[in-house]
C-alpha positions in Angstrom: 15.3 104.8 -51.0 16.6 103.2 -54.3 19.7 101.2 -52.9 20.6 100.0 -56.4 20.7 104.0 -57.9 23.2 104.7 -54.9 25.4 101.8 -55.7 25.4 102.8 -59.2 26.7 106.8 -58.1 28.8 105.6 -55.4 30.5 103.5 -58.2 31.4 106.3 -60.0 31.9 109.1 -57.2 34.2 106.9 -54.7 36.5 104.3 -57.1 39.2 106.4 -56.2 38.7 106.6 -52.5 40.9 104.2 -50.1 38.9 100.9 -48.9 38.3 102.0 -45.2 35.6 101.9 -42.6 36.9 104.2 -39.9 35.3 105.0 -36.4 32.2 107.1 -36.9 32.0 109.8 -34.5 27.7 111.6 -35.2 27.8 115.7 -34.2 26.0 117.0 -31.8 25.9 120.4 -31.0 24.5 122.1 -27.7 24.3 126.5 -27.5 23.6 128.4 -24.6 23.6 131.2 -27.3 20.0 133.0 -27.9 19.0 133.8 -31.4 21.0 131.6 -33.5 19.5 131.2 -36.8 19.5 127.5 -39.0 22.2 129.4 -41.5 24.4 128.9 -37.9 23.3 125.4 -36.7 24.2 124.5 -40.3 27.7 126.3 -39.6 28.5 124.5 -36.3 27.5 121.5 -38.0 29.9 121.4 -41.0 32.6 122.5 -38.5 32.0 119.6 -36.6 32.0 117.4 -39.4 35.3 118.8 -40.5 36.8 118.4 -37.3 35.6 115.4 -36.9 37.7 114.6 -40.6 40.4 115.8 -39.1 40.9 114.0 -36.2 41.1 110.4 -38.3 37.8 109.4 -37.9 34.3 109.4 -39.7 31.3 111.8 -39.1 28.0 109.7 -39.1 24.3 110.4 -38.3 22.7 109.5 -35.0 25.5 106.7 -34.1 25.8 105.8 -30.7 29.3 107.9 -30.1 29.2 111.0 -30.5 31.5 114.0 -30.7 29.4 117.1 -28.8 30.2 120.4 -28.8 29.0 123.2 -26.5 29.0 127.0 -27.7 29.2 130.0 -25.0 29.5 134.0 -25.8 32.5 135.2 -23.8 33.3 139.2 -24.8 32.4 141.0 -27.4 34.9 143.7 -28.1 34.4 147.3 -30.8 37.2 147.8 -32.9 36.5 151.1 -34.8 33.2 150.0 -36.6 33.7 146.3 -36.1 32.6 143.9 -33.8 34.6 141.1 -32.5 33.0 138.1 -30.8 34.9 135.5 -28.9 33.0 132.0 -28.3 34.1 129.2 -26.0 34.0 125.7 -27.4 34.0 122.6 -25.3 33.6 119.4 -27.2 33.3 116.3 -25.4 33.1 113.0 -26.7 31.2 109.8 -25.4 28.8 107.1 -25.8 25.5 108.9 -26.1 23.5 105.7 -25.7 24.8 105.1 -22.1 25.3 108.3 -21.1 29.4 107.8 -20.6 31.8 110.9 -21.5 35.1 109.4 -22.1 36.3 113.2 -21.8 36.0 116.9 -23.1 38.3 119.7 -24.1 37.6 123.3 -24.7 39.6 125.8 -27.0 38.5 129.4 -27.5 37.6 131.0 -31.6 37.1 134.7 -32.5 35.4 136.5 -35.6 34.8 139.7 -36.9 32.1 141.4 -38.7 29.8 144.8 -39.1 27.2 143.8 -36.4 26.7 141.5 -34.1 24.7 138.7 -36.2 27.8 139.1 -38.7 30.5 138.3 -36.0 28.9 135.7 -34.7 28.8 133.8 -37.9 32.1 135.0 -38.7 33.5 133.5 -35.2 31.5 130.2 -35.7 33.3 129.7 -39.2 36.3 130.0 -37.0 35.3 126.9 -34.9 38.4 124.1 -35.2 39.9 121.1 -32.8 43.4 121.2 -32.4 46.2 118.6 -30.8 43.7 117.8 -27.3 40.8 116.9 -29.3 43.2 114.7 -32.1 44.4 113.3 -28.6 41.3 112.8 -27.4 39.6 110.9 -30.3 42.5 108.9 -30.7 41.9 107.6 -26.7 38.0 107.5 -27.9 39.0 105.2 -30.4 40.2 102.4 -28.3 37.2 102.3 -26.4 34.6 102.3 -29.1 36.7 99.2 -30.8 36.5 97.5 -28.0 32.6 97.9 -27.3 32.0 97.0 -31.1 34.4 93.9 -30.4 32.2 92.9 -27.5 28.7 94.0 -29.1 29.4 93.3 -33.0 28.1 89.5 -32.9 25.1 90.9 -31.4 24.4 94.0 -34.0 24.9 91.6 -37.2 22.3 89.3 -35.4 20.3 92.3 -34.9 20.9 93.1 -38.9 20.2 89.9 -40.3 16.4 89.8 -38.7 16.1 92.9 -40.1 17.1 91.8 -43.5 15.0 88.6 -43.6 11.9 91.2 -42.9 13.2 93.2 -45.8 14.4 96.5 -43.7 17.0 97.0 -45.8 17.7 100.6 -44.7 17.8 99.5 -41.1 20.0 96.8 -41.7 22.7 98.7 -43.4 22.3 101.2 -40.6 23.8 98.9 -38.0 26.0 97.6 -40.2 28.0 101.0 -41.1 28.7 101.5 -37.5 31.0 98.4 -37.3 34.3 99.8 -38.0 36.7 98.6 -40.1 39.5 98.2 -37.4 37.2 95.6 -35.6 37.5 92.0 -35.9 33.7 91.8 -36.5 33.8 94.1 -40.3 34.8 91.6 -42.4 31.3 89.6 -41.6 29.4 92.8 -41.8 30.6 94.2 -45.5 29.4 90.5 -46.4 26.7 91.2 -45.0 26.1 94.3 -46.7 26.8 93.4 -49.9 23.9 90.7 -49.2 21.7 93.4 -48.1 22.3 94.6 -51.6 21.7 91.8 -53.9 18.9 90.6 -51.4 17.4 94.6 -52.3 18.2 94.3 -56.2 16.3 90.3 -56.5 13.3 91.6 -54.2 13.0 95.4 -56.6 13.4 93.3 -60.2 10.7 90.4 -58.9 8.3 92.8 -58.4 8.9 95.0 -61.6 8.7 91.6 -63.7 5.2 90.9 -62.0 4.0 94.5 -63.0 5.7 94.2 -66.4 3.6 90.9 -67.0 0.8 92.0 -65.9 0.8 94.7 -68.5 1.3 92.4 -71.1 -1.4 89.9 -70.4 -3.9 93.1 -69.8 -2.7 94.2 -73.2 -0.5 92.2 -75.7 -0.4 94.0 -78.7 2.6 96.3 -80.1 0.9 99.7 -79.4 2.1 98.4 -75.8 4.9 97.3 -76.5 6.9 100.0 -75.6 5.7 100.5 -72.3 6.5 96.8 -71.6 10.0 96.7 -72.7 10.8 100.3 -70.6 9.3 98.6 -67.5 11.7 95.4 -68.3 14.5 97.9 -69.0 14.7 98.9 -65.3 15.6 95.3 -64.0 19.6 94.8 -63.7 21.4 92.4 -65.3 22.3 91.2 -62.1 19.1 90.2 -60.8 18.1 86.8 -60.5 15.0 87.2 -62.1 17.0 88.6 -65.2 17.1 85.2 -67.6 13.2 85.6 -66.8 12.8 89.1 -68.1 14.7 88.6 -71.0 12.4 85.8 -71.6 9.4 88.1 -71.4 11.5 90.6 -74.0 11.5 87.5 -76.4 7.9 86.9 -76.1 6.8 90.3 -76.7 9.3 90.5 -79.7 7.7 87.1 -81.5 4.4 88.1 -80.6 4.2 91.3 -82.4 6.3 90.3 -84.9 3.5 87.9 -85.9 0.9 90.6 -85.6 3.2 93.2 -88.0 3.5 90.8 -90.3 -0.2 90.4 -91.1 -0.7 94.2 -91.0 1.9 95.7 -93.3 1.3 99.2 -92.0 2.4 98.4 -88.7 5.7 96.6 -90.0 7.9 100.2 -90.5 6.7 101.3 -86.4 7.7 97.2 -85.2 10.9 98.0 -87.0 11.6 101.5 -84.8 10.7 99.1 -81.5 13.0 96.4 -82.5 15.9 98.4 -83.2 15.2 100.4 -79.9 15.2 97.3 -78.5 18.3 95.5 -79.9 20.1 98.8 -78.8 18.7 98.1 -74.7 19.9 95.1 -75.4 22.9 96.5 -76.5 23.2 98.8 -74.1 23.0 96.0 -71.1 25.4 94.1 -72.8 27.9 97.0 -72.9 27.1 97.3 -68.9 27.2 93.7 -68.1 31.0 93.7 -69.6 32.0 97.2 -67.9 30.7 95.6 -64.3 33.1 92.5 -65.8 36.1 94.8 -65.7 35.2 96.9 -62.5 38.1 95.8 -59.7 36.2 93.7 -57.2 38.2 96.7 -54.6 36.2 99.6 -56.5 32.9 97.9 -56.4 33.0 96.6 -52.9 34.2 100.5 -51.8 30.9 102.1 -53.8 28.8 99.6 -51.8 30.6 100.8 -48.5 29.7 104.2 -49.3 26.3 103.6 -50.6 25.6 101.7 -47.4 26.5 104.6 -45.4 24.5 106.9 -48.1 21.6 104.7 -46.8 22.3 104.5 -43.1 22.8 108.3 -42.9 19.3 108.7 -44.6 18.0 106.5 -42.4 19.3 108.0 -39.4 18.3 111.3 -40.6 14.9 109.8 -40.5 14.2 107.0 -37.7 17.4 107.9 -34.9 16.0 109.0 -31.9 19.0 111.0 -30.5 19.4 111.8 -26.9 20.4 114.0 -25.0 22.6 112.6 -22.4 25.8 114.8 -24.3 24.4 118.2 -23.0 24.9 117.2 -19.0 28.6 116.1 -19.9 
């Protein structure tokens, strides 16, 4: 996972979102219904997720609380050549790590379609909270605070062992659960945005070793080129930066020197260095847009890129149980 490419899209996808870090609430979805295909599980889950919207709050990926769902077939009706299928919902919401329901509500959705595959996609489309649930999050909401308030010392002590053995992804996971309403967030974005430059330092080091490597192994302009494209990845930011524009130098000088004793190779060193001026260009027209960037509109991309990261992680390493399908 490239954390630095994330920040750089989040930058531009969620400037305009408000600075928040709201409960996160992960789906999980429970069917006593046979035959359901993944076109349907992928259904129920983007219901959930809106739902989830909805009532105020965040959807997340294998978080510890946990807004579950349970989908039973009640009739099935014929009218004319349709088919209408009626589905109880029951969601429930709880902490899914200690097996604790903090309470459930159930509301009934219909749909409508040629066969019986066609209406029960049509009646899972249909799939929607309503004032309980809103009511019911909102009571959720109190409770999860006040865990995080009680637990949030020990998940940023939990974070920052994982940072100092470089699992960034990890790190950012616990972090994104804190939510913004605790007193404990402030701390953990800090720590996030450590996580980040931590991530950025650790990726330039080593493309500056591989970059110098290639150098020594070969130091004559025919790679050249290869060099300066393996220094152009490193962001200005880094703190090996003033190092790899050092390196940029030294490659320039040196096959300057060697151009200028071989006059056929002068008009191709003239094509790199103008390439290279406009990198350098280029980097200096970056360095001055991150300048004007709002400190609000950077810190809220690095929010969202560290729940991009989280969620991929979660999506990956999250053991889930199952303590929501006995609620």
């Amino acid at each position: 996972m490239n954390i630095k490419k994330i920040f750089s899209l989040a930058l531009a996808s969620f400037s305009a979102l408000p600075l928040s870090a709201q409960i996160m609430l992960s789906p999980c979805f429970d069917s006593s219904i046979g035959g359901l295909t993944d076109n349907n599980m992928a259904i129920v889950e983007g219901r959930l997720r809106n739902v989830i919207s909805s009532c105020g709050a965040e959807s997340g990926y294998g978080g510890r609380f946990v807004l579950g769902c349970k989908v039973a077939a009640l009739q099935r009706e014929v009218s004319g050549t349709k088919l209408i299928q009626t589905l109880e919902v029951t969601f429930t919401i709880g902490d899914n790590v200690a097996n604790a329901c903090f309470g459930s509500t159930s509301v009934e959705c219909s749909g409508i379609g040629n066969t019986e595959g066609q209406a029960m996609t049509s009646a899972l489309k249909n799939i929607k909270g309503g004032p309980q649930l809103r009511d019911l999050v909102n009571e959720a909401k109190f409770r999860i605070i006040d865990y995080y308030e009680k637990n949030g010392r020990g998940i940023i002590m939990k974070a920052r062992t994982l940072i100092t053995n470089h699992n960034w992804e990890a790190a950012l996971f616990e972090l994104t659960q804190i939510p913004q309403e605790c007193s404990h967030f402030p701390e953990a974005l800090k720590m996030m945005n450590t996580v980040y430059e931590a991530n950025l330092d650790h990726d330039a080091a080593r493309i500056l070793t591989i970059a110098e490597a290639m150098w020594a192994a070969n130091p004559y302009p025919e790679n050249a080129t290869a060099v300066m494209a393996t220094l152009s990845r490193i962001e200005p930011d880094a703190a090996c930066y003033p190092k790899a524009q050092a390196l940029i130098k030294r490659v320039e000088t040196r096959v300057k020197a060697i151009n200028e004793r071989d006059y056929q190779d002068q008009k191709a060193m003239e094509k790199a260095q103008l390439s290279m001026e406009r990198r350098r260009m280029d980097t200096a027209a970056d360095i001055e847009k991150r300048r004007l960037a709002t400190v609000a509109a950077v810190e809220k991309a690095r929010i969202a890129a560290c729940r991009d990261v989280a969620v991929a992680y979660a999506r990956r390493k999250v053991q889930i149980n199952n303590y929501y399908r006995r609620w």
